[in-house]
N, C-alpha and C positions, 0 to 999 in steps of 0.2 A: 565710594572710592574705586573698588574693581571696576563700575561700570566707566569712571573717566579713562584707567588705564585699557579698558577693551575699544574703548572708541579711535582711542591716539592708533591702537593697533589696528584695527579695522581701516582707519583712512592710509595708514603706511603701505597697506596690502592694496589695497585696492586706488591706489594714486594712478591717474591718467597723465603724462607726461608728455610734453609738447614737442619736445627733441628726442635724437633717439642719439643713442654712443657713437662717438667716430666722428671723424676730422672737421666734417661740417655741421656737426649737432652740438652735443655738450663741452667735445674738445675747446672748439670755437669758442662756446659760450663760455666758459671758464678763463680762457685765457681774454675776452675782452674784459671781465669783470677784474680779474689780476690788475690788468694795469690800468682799469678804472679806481680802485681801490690804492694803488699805488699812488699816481696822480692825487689822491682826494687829501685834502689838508690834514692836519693831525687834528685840529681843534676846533669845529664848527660850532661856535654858539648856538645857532639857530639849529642845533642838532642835538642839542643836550636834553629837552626835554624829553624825547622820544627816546631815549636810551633811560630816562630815569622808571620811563611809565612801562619798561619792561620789570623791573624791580619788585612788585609783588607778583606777580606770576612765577618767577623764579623760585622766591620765599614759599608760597605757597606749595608747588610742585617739589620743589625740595625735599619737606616735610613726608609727602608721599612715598617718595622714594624712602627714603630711611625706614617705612613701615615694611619697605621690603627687603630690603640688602643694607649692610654695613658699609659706608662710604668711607675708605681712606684717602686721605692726599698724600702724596709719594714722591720724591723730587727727583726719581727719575718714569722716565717716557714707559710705564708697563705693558703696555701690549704692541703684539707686532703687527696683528689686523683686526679687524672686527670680528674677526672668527675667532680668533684667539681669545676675545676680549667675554665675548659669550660664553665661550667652555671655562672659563676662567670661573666666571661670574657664576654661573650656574653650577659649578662644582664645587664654591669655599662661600658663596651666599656673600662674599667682598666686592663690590667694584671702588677700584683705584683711579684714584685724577691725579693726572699729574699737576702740580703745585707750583712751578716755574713759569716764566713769562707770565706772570700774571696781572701787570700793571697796568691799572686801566683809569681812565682820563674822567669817570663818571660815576662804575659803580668798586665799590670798595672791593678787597683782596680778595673775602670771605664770600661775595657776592658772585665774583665772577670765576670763582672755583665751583659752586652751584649752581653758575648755569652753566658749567663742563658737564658736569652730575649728569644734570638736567637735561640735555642734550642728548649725552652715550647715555643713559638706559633709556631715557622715553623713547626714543628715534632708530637706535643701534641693536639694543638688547631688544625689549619689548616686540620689536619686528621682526625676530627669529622666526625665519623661515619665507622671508621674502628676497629675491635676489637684488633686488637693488637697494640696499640700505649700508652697504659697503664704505670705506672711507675715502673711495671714490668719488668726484664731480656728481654723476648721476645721483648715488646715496646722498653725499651733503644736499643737494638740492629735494632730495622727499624728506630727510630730516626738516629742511628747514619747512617746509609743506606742511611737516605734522605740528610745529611749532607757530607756525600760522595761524591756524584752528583756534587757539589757547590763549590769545593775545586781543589787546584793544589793536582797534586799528589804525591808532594812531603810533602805535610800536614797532607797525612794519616796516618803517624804510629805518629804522636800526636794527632790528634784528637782520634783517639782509646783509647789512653791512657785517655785524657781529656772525653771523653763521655764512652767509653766502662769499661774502666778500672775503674772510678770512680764509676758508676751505682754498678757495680757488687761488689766491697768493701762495697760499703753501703748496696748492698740486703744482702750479705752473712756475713759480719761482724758486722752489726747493728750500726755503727757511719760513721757520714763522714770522708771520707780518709785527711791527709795531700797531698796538689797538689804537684804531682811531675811533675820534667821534667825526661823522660825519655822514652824509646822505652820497649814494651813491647813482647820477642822474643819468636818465636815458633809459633805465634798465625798469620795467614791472614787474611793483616789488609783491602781487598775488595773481598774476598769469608767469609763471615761471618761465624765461627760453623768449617771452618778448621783448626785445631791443627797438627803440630808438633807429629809423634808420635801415633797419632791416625784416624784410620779407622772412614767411615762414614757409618751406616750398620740401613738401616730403619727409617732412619731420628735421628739415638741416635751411640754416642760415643762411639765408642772401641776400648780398649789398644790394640796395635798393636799386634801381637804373643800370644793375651792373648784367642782365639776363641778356 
């Protein structure tokens, strides 16, 4: 088990990333995934399976975690940054999820409160001491990286949706999204930062035909 949680830490650290921060890197990126995910239906049949076949990895990882920290759910929002979230964590041996907004189209309550868990330690905590793991665009995007790793590959175009697509409605629209099932198109869902359509030119986004 230590050696699964040193490796999720190992690829967090040492993640190559295709964009770099700022207006035409992940800013960009973020906000076309916003209102790709906005646009995207609430209920894609054809999108259920892939969101189901996340489901024991959750469970499994889950269990992990409780061998390390006591998990509560808390109905309100407890931390104010990922900084906070680690001194927290690492001083009372508690990490907290918040409990709210939790309705979701596929996997039960208790489910997709564990993979919040899931998420903030493996990705957040665990990578204590890397600068980009923040709960910032750039961080959500190496979380979901290291959450990649762990998964069949037939999981990835909903986990995207579930961690990518969600982060980035919330940085660029300022509320939590309603969870959808659904795939989110145009976007590669394990080269991170490539789109459909647009060129990769100095680590920043450009419309194709547009140079």
């Amino acid at each position: 088990m230590k050696e699964i949680f040193e490796n999720w830490r190992k690829s967090v650290l040492t993640e190559k990333l295709l964009l770099k921060p700022g207006p035409g890197g992940w800013d960009l990126y973020g906000e076309l995934v916003a209102d790709a995910y906005a646009h995207a239906p609430d209920f894609d049949p054809n999108a259920a399976r892939s969101f189901e076949s996340i489901t024991p990895f959750i469970e499994n990882m889950f269990k992990k975690i409780q061998s390390r920290v006591e998990v509560q759910f808390v109905d309100e929002d407890p931390y104010e940054n990922d900084d906070h979230m680690r001194r927290e964590v690492a001083n009372s041996g508690v990490l907290k999820i918040w409990n709210l907004e939790s309705d979701h189209p596929v996997f039960d309550h208790g489910t997709n409160l564990k993979l919040r868990a899931v998420h903030d330690y493996m990705a957040h905590i665990q990578a204590l001491g890397s600068s980009g793991t923040g709960f910032d665009m750039k961080g959500e995007i190496q979380a979901y990286n290291t959450h990649l790793k762990t998964i069949p590959p037939s999981a990835a175009p909903a986990l995207f949706t579930e961690v990518v697509g969600q982060a980035a409605f919330f940085l660029n629209k300022g509320h939590f999204p309603k969870q959808k099932i659904a795939f989110l198109p145009g976007f590669d869902y394990h080269n991170i930062g490539v789109i459909e359509g647009y060129d990769i030119v100095a680590k920043e986004l450009v419309k194709k035909d547009s140079e």
